[in-house]
Structure formats: structure tokens, C-alpha cells
C-alpha positions in Angstrom: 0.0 0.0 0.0 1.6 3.2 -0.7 2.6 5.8 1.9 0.5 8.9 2.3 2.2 11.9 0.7 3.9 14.3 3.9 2.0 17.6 3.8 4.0 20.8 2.5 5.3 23.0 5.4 5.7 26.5 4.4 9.4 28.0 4.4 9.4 30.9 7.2 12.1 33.4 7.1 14.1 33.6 10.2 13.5 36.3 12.8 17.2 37.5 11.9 16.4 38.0 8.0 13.1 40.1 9.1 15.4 42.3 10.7 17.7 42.8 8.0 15.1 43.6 5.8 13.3 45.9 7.8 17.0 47.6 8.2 17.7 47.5 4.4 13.8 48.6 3.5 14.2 52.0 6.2 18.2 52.6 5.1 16.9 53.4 1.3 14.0 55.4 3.2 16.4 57.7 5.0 18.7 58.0 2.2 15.7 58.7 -0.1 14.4 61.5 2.5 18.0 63.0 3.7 19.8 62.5 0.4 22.1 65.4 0.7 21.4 68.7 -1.1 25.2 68.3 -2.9 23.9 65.4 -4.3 21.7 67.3 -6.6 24.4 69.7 -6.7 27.0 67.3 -8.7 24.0 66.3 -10.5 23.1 69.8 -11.7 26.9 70.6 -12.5 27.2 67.0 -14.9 24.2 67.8 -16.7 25.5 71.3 -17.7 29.2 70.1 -18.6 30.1 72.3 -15.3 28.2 75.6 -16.5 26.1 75.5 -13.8 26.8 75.3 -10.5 25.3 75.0 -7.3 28.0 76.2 -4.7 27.9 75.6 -0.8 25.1 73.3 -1.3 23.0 72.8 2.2 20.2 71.0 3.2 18.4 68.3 0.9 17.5 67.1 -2.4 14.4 67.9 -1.4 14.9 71.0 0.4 17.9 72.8 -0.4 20.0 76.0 -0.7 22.9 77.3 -2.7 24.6 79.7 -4.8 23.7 79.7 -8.6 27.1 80.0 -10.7 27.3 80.4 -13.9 30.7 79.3 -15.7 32.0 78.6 -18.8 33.0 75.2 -17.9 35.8 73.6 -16.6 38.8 75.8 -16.3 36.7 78.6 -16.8 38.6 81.8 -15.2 35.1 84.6 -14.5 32.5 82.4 -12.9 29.1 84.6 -12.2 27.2 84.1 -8.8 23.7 85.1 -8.3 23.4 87.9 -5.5 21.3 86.0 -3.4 20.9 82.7 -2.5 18.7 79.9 -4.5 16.4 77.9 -2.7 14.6 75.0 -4.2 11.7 72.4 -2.8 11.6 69.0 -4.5 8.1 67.2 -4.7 6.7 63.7 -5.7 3.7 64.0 -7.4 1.7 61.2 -9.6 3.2 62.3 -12.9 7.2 62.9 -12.0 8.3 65.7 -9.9 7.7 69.2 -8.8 10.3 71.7 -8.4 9.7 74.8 -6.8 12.9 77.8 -7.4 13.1 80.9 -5.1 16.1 83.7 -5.2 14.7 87.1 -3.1 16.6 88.7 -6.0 14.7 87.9 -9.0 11.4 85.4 -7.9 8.8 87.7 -6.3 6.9 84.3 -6.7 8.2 80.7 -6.9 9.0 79.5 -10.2 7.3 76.1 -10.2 7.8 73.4 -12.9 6.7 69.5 -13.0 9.3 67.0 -14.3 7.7 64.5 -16.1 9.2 61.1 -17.5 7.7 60.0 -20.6 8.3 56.8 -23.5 11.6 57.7 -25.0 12.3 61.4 -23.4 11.0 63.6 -20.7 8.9 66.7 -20.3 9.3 70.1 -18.3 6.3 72.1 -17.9 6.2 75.1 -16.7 3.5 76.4 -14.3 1.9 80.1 -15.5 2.1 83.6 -13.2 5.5 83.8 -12.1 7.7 86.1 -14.1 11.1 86.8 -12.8 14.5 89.2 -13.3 17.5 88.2 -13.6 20.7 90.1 -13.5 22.0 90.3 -17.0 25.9 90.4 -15.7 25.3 86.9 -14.6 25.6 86.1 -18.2 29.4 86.7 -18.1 29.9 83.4 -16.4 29.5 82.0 -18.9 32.5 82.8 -20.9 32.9 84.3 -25.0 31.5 86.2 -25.7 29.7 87.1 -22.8 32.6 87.7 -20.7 33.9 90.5 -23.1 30.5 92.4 -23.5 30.4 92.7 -19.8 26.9 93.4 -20.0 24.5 95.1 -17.1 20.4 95.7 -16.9 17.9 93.3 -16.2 16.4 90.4 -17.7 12.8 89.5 -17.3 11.7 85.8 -18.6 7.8 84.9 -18.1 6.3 82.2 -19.7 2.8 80.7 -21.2 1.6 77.4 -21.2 5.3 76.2 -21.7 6.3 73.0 -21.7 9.3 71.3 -23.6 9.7 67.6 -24.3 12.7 66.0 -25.8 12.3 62.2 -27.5 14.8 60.5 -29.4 16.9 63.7 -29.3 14.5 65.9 -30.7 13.4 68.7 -28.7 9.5 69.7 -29.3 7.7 72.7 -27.8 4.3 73.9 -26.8 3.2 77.6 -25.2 5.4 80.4 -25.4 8.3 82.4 -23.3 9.6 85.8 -23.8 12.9 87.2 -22.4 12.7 90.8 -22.4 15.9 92.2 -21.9 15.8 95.5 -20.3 18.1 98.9 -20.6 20.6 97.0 -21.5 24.6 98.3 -21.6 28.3 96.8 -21.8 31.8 98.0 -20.9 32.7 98.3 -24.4 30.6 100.8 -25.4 30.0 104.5 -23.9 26.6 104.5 -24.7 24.2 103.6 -22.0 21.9 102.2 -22.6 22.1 100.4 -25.6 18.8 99.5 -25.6 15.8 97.4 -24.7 15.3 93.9 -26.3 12.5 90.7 -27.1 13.9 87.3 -27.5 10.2 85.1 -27.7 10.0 81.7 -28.2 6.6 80.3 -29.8 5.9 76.5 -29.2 4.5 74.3 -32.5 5.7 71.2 -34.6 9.0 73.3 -35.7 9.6 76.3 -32.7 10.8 79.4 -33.7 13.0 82.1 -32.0 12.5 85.7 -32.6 14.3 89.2 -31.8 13.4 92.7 -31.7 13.9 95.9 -30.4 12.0 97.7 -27.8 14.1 101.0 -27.9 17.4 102.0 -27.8 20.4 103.0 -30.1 21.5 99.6 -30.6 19.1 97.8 -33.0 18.9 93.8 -33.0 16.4 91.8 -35.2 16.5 88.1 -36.4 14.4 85.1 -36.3 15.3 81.1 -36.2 13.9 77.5 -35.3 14.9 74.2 -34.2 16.1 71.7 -36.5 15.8 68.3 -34.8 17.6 69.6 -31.1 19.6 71.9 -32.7 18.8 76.0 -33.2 19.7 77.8 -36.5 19.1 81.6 -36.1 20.2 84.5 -38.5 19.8 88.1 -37.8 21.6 91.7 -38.1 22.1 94.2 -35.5 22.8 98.2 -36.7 23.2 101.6 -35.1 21.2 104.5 -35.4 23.5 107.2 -37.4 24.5 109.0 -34.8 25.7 106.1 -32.5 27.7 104.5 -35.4 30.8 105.0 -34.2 30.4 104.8 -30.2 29.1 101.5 -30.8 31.2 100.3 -33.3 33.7 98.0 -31.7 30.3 96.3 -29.9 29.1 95.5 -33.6 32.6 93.7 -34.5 32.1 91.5 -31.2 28.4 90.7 -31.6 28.5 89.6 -35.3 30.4 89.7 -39.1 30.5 92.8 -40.4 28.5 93.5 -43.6 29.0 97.7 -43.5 27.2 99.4 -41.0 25.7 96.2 -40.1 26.8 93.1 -37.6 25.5 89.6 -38.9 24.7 87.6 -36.5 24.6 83.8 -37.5 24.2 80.5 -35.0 23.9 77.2 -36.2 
């Protein structure tokens, strides 16, 4: 007669192994929650190629503080720091992230913005009502030719159902921003201001790029769009007549020469 099968007896963990995953389960916990803010910091700084930087890092991912720098990369000599401090909070939400930027120099509100991942790319949109200004010397940081022109005034970006989504290396863009560039001068010129400025960039299946001129002496003008991820842009800037020759030597650094004109060509 055969024997009566034994009945399974379930495998229990030991009390010991309980423990170490308890330990292991609330160690990535903590580090998730108290991840230190230089963390982001050498994050921020790789993802620029060292442009950006965010110095004396304190606090969290999540909650953090720091000085912005702008620099033209490694070995760069004339790094530009923000005059005030950046704060940034770091959210979960059900879609990606939210980040949340505050400077008392240029945010009079938060700029807020959701990182989303998506199939293939990622997505930044940005949320509407905060404008903000910006020191336009912090561009020198960032090396030729900024750090020749030296420039000072203010700049003012707001933004309009923006969002911007790269896949497969393309970069696609919906809503609208405009930097608005404001009384605008530079050491190499005696004339100050040169001018007030529009730089607006207009969302669709190929986004486009254009400049004007508000005011000023100095006139800038030109239009472009992306190509794939990359930006082709072609304009001119000229002097009113009697300006010509105080801004002269800021047309040969802006642009290629065409007469009284300065091409200006990227891409």
C-alpha cells in the first residue's frame, strides 16, 4: 500500500532576516528623505558640462539651498554668482516631480515646474504667473562672448503654457516664453543704454525664435527654429547714425561685419 504523501510545510524566514530587511527597507527610506542637497548639486553641474553650478550646497534634495554660478565650464577663469541665495523644494507627485525655485533677488513668486518622464524622453512644464528678473551680468559666467561684453540691466523671462519635451533627441515645444531684456549696456561701449530687447519663443511642430527691439540706439532683429535639437538663427544688428561709431567696436564682437551692419549667425 503506498505511503500517504507528507504535507508541505511553508518556508518561514528567520526572525534575523526580518530584521535585515526591515533595516535594508528603512536605510533606502532615509537616504531617499535626507539625500544630501550636494547630491543634486554634482547632478546639476554634470548635466551642464560644469556651466552651472550650485555652490555651498546645504540641506536636501528635497529641500535645499545654494549659490547659482554660472561658468563657462571647466577651467573657466570669471564664474558669475547670483546675488542671493537659490532655494529650491523637490516634490513627488503622480506624474514625475515638482520643483519649486526661489532667489529674493529675482522670484517675487516661486517659479514652479513638473518633471515628467515619458516613453523615450522627458517633459518640463512650466507652471503660469511667475515672471522673474534676472541680473543680466550673470551672463558673463558663462564665458565668450559674454565675458567680453560685460553686460548690465535686467532680464525679465515669463512664460505661457510652456512646456518642452525631448524624445529620441529631438526637442518639441508647446506655449510660449519671452525674455525681455531691459536697458541693456556693456563695458565696451560709452553708450548707455544700448537698448531694450525681445527674445520670444513660440511652441509648435518646428519652434521658432524671434528678436526685436523695444528701444534704444542699438538695433537687433532676427528670427530662427529648431532643427531636430539643434537652433539655426540668423539676424543683423545696426546703429542708429548718430551712435555709429560709439558702438562700433560692440558690432565687430556681436556679429560679421556687412557695412554698417553686424551679422549675427548660429547654427
Amino acid at each position: 500500500m503506498a505511503r500517504p504523501l507528507a504535507a508541505a510545510v511553508p518556508t518561514q524566514r528567520p526572525p534575523w532576516g526580518w530584521a535585515l530587511a526591515g533595516a535594508l527597507v528603512a536605510l533606502a527610506a532615509g537616504l531617499a528623505l535626507f539625500a544630501p542637497a550636494r547630491w543634486a548639486a554634482a547632478a546639476v553641474a554634470q548635466a551642464s558640462g560644469g556651466r552651472v553650478l550650485l555652490e555651498g550646497a546645504h540641506g536636501t534634495v528635497w529641500n535645499g539651498s545654494a549659490q547659482l554660478v554660472l561658468s563657462g565650464g571647466q577651467g573657466s577663469r570669471d564664474p558669475a554668482t547670483l546675488p542671493s541665495p537659490l532655494q529650491w523644494r523637490l516634490r513627488p507627485t503622480a506624474s514625475g516631480l515638482q520643483l519649486a525655485l526661489t532667489s529674493s533677488c529675482c522670484t517675487p513668486q516661486p517659479l514652479v515646474a513638473r518633471l515628467q518622464a515619458r516613453w523615450g524622453g522627458a517633459a518640463i512644464v512650466v507652471t503660469n504667473g511667475a515672471a522673474s528678473q534676472w541680473p543680466a551680468a550673470l551672463l558673463s559666467g558663462l564665458g565668450t562672448p559674454w565675458n567680453t561684453l560685460q553686460l548690465d540691466g535686467q532680464l525679465q523671462l515669463s512664460t505661457q503654457d510652456l512646456s518642452l519635451h525631448w524624445s529620441s533627441g529631438r526637442l518639441q515645444v508647446s506655449g510660449a516664453a519671452q525674455l525681455s531684456a531691459l536697458r541693456l549696456a556693456s563695458r565696451v561701449t560709452t553708450v548707455r543704454p544700448m537698448g531694450s530687447y525681445r527674445l520670444r519663443l513660440e511652441g509648435g511642430s518646428t519652434p521658432r525664435l524671434t528678436l526685436d527691439t523695444a528701444e534704444g540706439p542699438l538695433h537687433l532683429s532676427g528670427s530662427g527654429q529648431w532643427v531636430g535639437s539643434r537652433l539655426r538663427f540668423s539676424g543683423q544688428a545696426s546703429a542708429e547714425p548718430e551712435r555709429e561709431a560709439a558702438l562700433s567696436n560692440l558690432l565687430n564682437i556681436i556679429g560679421r561685419r556687412s557695412g554698417a551692419r553686424s551679422i549675427i549667425t548660429i547654427g
